[in-house]
mmCIF file of the C-alpha atoms, coordinates in Angstrom:
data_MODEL
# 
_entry.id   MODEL 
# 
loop_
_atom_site.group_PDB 
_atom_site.id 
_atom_site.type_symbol 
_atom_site.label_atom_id 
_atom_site.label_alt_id 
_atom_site.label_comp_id 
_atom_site.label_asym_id 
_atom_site.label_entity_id 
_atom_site.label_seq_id 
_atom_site.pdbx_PDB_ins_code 
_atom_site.Cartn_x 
_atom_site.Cartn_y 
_atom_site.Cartn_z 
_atom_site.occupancy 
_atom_site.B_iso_or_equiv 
_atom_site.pdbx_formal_charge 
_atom_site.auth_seq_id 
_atom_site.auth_comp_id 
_atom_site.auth_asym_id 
_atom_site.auth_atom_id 
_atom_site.pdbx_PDB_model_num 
ATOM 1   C CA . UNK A 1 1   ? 20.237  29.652  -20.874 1.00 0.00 ? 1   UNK A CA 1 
ATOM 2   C CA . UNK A 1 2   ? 16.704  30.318  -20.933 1.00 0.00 ? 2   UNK A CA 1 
ATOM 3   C CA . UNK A 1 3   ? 14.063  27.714  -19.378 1.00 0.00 ? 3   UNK A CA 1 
ATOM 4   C CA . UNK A 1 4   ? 10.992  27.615  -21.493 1.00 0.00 ? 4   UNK A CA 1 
ATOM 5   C CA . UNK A 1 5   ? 7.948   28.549  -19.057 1.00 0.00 ? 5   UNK A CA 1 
ATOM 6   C CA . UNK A 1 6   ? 5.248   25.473  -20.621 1.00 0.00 ? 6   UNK A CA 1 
ATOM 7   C CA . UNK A 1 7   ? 2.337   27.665  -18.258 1.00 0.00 ? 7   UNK A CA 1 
ATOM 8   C CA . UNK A 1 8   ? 1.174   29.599  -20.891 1.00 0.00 ? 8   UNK A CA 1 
ATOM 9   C CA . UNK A 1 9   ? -1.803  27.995  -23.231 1.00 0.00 ? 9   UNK A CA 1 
ATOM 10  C CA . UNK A 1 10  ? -1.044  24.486  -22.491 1.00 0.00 ? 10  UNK A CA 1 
ATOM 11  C CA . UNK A 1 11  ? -3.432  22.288  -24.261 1.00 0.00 ? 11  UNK A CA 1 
ATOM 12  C CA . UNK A 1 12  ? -6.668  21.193  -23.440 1.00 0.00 ? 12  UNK A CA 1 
ATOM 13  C CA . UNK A 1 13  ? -7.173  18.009  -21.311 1.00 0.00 ? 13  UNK A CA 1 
ATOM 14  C CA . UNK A 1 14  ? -10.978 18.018  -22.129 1.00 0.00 ? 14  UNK A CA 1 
ATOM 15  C CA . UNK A 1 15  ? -12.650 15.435  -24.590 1.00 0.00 ? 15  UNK A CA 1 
ATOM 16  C CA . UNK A 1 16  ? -14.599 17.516  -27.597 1.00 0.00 ? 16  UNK A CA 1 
ATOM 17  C CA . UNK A 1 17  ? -15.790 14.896  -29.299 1.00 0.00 ? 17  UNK A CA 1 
ATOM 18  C CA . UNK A 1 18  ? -18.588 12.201  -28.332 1.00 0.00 ? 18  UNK A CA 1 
ATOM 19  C CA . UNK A 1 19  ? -17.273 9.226   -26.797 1.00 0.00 ? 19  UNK A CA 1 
ATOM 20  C CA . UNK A 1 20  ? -19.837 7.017   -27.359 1.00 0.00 ? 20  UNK A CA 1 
ATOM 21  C CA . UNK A 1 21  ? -20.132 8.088   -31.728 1.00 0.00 ? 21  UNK A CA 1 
ATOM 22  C CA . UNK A 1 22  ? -16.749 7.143   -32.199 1.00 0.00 ? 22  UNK A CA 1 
ATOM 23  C CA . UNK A 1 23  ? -15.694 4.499   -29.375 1.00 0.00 ? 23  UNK A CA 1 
ATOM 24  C CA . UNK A 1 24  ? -16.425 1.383   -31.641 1.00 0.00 ? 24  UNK A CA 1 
ATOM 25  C CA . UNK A 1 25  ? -14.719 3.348   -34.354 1.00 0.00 ? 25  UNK A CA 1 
ATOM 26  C CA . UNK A 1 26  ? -11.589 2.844   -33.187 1.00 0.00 ? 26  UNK A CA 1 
ATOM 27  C CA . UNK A 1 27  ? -9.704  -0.188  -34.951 1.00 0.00 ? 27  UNK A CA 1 
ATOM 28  C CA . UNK A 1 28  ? -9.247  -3.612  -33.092 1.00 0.00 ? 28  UNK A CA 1 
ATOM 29  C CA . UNK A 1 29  ? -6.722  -6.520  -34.131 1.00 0.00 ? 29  UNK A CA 1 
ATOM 30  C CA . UNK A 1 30  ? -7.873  -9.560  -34.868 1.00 0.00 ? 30  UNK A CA 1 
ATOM 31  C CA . UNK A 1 31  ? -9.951  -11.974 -32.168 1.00 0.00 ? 31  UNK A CA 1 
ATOM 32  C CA . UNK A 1 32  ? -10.122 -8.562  -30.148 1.00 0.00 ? 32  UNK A CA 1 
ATOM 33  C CA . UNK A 1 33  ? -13.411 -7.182  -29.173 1.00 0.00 ? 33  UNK A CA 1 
ATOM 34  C CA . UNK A 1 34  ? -14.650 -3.757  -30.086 1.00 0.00 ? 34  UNK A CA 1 
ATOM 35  C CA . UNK A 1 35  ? -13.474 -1.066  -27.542 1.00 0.00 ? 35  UNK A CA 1 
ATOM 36  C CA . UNK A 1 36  ? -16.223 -0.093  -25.260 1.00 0.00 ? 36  UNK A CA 1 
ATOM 37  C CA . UNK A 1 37  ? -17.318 3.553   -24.743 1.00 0.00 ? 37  UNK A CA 1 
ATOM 38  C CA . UNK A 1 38  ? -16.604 3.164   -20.739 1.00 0.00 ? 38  UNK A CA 1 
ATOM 39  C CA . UNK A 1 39  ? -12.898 1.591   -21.869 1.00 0.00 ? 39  UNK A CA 1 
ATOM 40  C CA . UNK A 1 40  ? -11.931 4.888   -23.933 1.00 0.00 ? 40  UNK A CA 1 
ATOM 41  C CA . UNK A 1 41  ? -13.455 7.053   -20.978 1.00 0.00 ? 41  UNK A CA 1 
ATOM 42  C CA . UNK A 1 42  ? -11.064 4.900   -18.631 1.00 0.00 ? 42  UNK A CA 1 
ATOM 43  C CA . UNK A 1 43  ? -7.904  5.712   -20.675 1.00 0.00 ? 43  UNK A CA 1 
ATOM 44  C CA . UNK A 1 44  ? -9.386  9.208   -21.459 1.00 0.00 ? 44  UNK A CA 1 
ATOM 45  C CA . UNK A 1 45  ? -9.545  9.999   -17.994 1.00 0.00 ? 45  UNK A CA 1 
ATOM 46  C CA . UNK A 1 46  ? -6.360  8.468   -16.878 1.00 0.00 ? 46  UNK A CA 1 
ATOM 47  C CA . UNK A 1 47  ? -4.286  10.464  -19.645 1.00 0.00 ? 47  UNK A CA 1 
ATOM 48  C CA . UNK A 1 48  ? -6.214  13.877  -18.451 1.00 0.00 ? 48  UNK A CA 1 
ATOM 49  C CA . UNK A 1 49  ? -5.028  13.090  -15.019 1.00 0.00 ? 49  UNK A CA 1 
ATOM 50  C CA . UNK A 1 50  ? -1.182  12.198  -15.948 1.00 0.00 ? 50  UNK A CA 1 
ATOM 51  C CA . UNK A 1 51  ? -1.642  15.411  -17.824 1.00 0.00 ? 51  UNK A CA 1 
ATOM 52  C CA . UNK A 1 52  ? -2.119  17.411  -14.967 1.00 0.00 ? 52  UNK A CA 1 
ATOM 53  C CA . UNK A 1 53  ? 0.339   15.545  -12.565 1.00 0.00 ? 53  UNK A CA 1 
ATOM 54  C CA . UNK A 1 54  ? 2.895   16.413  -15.413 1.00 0.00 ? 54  UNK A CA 1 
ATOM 55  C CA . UNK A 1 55  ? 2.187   19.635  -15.800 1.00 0.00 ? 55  UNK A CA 1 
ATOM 56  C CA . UNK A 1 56  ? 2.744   20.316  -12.128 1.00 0.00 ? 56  UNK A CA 1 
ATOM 57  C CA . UNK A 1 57  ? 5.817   18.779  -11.941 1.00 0.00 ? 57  UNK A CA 1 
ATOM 58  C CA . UNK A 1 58  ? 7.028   20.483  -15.336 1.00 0.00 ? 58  UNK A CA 1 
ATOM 59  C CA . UNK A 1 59  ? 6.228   23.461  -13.260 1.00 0.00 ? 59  UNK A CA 1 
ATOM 60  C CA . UNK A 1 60  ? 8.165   22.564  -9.825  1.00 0.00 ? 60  UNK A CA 1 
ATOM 61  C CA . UNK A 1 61  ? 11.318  21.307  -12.019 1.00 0.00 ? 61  UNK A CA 1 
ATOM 62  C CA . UNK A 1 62  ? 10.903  24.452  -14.110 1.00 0.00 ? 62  UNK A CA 1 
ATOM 63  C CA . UNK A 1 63  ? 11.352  26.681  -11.299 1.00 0.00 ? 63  UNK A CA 1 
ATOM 64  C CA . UNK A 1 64  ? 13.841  24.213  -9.473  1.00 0.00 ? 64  UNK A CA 1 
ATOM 65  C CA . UNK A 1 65  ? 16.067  24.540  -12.921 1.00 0.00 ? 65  UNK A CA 1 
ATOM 66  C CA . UNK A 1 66  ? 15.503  28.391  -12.994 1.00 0.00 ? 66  UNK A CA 1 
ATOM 67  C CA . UNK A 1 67  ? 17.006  28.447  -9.454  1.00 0.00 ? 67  UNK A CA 1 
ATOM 68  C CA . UNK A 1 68  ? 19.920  26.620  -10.164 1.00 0.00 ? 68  UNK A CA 1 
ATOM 69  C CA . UNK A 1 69  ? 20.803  28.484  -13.057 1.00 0.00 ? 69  UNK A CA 1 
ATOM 70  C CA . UNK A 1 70  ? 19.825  31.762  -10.941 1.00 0.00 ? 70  UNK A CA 1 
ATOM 71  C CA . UNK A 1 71  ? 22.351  30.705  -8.505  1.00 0.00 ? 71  UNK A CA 1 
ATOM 72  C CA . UNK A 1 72  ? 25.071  29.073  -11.042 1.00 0.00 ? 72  UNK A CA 1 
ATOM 73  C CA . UNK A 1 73  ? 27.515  32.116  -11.161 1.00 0.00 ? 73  UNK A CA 1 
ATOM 74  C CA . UNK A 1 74  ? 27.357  32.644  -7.207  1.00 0.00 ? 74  UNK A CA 1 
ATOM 75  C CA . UNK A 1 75  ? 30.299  29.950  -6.360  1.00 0.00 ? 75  UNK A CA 1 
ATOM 76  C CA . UNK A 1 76  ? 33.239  33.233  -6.267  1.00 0.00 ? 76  UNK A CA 1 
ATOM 77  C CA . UNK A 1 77  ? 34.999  30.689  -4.233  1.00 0.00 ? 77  UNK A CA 1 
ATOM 78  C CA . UNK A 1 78  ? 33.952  27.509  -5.183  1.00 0.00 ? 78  UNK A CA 1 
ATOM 79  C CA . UNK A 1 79  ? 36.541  25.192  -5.947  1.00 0.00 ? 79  UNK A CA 1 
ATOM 80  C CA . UNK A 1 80  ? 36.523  22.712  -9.113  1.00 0.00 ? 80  UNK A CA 1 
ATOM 81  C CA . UNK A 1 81  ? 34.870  19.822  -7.525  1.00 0.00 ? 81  UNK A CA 1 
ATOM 82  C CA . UNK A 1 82  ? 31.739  22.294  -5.807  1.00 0.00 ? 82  UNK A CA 1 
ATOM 83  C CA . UNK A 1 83  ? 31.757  23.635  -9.887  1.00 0.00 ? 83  UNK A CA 1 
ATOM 84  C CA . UNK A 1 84  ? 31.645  20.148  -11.234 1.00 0.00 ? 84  UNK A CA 1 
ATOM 85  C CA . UNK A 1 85  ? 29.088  19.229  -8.256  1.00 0.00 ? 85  UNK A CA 1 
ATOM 86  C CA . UNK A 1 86  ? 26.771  22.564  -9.302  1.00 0.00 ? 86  UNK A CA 1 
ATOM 87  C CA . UNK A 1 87  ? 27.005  21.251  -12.951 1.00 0.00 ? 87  UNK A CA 1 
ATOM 88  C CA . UNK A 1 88  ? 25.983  18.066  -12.543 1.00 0.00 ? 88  UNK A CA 1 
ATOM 89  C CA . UNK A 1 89  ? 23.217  18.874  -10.722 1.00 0.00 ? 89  UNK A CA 1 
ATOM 90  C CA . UNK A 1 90  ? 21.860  21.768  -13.051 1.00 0.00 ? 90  UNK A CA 1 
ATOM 91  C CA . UNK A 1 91  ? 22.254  18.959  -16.385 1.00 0.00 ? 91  UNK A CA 1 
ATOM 92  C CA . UNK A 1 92  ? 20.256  16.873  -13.545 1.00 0.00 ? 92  UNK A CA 1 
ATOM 93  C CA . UNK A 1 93  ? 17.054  19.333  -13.647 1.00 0.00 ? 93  UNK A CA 1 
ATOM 94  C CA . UNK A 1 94  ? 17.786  19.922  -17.103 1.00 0.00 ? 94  UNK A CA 1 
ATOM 95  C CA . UNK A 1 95  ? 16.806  16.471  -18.259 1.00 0.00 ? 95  UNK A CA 1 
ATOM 96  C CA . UNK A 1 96  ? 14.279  15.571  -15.844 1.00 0.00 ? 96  UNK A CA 1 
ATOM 97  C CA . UNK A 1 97  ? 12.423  19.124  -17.208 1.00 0.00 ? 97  UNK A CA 1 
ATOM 98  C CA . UNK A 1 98  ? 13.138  17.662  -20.789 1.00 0.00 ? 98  UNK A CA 1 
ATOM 99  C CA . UNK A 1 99  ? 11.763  14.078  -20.011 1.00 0.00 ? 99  UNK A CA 1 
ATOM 100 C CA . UNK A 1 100 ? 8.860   15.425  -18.278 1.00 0.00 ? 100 UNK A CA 1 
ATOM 101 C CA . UNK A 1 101 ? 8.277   17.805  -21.081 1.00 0.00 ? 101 UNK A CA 1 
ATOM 102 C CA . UNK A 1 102 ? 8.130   14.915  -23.767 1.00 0.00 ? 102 UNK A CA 1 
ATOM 103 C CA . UNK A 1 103 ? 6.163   12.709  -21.919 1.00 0.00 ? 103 UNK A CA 1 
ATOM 104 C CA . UNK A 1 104 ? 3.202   15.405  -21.411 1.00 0.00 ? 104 UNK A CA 1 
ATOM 105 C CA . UNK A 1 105 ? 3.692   15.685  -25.207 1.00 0.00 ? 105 UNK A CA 1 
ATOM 106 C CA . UNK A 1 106 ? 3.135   12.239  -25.796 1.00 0.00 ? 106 UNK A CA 1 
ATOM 107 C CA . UNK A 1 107 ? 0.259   12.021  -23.296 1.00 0.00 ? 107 UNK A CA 1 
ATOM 108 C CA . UNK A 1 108 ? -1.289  15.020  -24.795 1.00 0.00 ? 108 UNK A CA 1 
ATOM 109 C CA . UNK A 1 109 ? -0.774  13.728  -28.578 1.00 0.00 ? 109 UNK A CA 1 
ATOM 110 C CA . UNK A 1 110 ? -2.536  10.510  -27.377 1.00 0.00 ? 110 UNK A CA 1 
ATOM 111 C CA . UNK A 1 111 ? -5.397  12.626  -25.352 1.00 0.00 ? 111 UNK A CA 1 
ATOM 112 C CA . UNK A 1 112 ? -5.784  14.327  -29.151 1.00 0.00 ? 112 UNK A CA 1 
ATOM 113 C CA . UNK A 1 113 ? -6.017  11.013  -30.561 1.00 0.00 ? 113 UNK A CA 1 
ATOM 114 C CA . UNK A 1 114 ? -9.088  9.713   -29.080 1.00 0.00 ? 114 UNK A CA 1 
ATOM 115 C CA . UNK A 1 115 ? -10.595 13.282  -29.769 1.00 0.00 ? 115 UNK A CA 1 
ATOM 116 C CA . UNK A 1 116 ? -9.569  12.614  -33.672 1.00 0.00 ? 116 UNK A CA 1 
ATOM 117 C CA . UNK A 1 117 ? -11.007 9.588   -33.820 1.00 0.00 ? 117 UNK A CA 1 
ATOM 118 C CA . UNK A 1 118 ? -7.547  7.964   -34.342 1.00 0.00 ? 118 UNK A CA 1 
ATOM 119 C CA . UNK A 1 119 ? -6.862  6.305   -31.091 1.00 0.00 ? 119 UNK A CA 1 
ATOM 120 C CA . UNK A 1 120 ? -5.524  2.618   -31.933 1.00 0.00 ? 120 UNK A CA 1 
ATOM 121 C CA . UNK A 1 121 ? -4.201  3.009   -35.462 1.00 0.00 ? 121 UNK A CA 1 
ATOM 122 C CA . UNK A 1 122 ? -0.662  2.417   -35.763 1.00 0.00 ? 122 UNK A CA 1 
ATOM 123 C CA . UNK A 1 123 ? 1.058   5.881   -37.005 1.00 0.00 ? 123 UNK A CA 1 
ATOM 124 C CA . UNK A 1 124 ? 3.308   4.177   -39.389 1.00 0.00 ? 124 UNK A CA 1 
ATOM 125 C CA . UNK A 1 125 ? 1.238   1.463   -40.803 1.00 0.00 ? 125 UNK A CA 1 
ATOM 126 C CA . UNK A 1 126 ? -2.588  2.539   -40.099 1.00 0.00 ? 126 UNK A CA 1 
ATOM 127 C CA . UNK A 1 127 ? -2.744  -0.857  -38.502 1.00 0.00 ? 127 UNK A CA 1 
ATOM 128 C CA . UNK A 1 128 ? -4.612  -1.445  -35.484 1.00 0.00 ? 128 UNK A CA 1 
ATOM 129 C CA . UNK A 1 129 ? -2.218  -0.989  -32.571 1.00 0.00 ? 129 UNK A CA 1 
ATOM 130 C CA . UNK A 1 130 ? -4.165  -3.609  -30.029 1.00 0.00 ? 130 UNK A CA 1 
ATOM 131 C CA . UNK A 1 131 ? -6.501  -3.348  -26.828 1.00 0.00 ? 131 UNK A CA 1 
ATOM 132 C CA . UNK A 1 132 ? -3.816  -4.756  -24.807 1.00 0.00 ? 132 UNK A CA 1 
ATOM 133 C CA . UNK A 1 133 ? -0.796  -2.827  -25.875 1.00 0.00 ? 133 UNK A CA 1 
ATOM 134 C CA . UNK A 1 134 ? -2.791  0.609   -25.663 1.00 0.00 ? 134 UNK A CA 1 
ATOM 135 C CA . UNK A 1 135 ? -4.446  -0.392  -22.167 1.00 0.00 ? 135 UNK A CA 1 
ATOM 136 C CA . UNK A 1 136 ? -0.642  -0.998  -20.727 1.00 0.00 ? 136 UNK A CA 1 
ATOM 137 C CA . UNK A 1 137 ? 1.116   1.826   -22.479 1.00 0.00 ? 137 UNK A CA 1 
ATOM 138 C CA . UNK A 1 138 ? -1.744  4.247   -23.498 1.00 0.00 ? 138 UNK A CA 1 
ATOM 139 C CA . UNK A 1 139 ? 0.628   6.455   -25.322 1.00 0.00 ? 139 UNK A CA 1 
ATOM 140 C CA . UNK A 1 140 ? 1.139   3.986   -27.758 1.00 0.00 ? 140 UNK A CA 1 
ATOM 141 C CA . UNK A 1 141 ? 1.577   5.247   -31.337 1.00 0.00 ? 141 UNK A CA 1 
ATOM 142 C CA . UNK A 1 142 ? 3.037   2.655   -33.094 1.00 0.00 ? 142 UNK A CA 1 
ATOM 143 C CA . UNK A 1 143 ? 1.748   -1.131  -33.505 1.00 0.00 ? 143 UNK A CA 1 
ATOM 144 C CA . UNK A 1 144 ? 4.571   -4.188  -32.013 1.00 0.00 ? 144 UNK A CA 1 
ATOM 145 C CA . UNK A 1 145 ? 5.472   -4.641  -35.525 1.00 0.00 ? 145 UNK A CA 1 
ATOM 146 C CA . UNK A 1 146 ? 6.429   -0.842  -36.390 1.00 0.00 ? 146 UNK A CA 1 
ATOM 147 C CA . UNK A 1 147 ? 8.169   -0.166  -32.747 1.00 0.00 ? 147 UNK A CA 1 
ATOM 148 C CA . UNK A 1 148 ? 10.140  -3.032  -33.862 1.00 0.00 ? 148 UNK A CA 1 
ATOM 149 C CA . UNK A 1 149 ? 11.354  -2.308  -36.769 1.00 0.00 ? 149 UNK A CA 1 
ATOM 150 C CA . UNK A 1 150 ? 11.988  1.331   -35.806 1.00 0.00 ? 150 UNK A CA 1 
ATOM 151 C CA . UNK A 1 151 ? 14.205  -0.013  -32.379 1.00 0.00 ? 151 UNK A CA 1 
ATOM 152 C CA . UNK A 1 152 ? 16.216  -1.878  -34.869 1.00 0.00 ? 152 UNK A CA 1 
ATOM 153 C CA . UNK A 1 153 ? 17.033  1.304   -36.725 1.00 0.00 ? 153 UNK A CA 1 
# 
């Protein structure tokens, strides 16, 4: 089993586009005020630096799963339960490096987002998402209504 090495051209944690042009752009729900320019530079900044935390820990658990699976066919005289132990822990690593992998995704997507101009419209609907759901959960693509109805599913 090969471990995907996520080092090479990850993507950009840097804003292109100008904040304060498209900050008010972004779409509100009702009885919500507009989103500031300093409020999408505080989320902005706070996804760049998850980013980075993520992407160093992709790359410890990376080379922590690479070393298990190094060392998985060294157990000559390992008995079922140190096998069963050695396995457990390898699917372990595995999913931690799979959870960490799609939540840089998601922080990334929602990084691009704000750089689109798309930050705070609901993917499903093109509803506004809401100030308060997007300032708790950031990575927020859906609105209440559409994360609803897709949980149900």
């Amino acid at each position: 089993m090969a471990v995907k090495n996520t080092a090479t051209k990850a993507p950009s944690t840097e804003l292109r586009t100008d904040l304060s042009r498209i900050a008010r752009t972004f779409p509100v729900r009702e009885g919500e005020k507009a989103w500031t320019v300093s409020e999408v530079r505080t989320i902005a900044s706070e996804l760049s630096t998850e980013i980075a935390r993520l992407r160093t820990e992709l790359a410890d658990a990376d080379a922590d799963l690479s070393e298990l699976l190094r060392n998985s066919g060294d157990g000559a005289g390992d008995d079922q339960a140190d096998s069963g132990s050695s396995a457990l822990e390898r699917e372990q690593e595995l999913t931690l490096v799979n959870n960490t992998r799609d939540l840089l995704a998601q922080n990334t997507h929602a990084l691009a987002r704000i750089d689109e101009g798309t930050f705070g419209t609901c993917e499903l609907c093109g509803q506004p998402i809401g100030k308060a759901r997007l300032h708790a959960f950031p990575r927020a693509i859906l609105c209440v209504q559409c994360k609803q109805r897709q949980e149900r599913r």
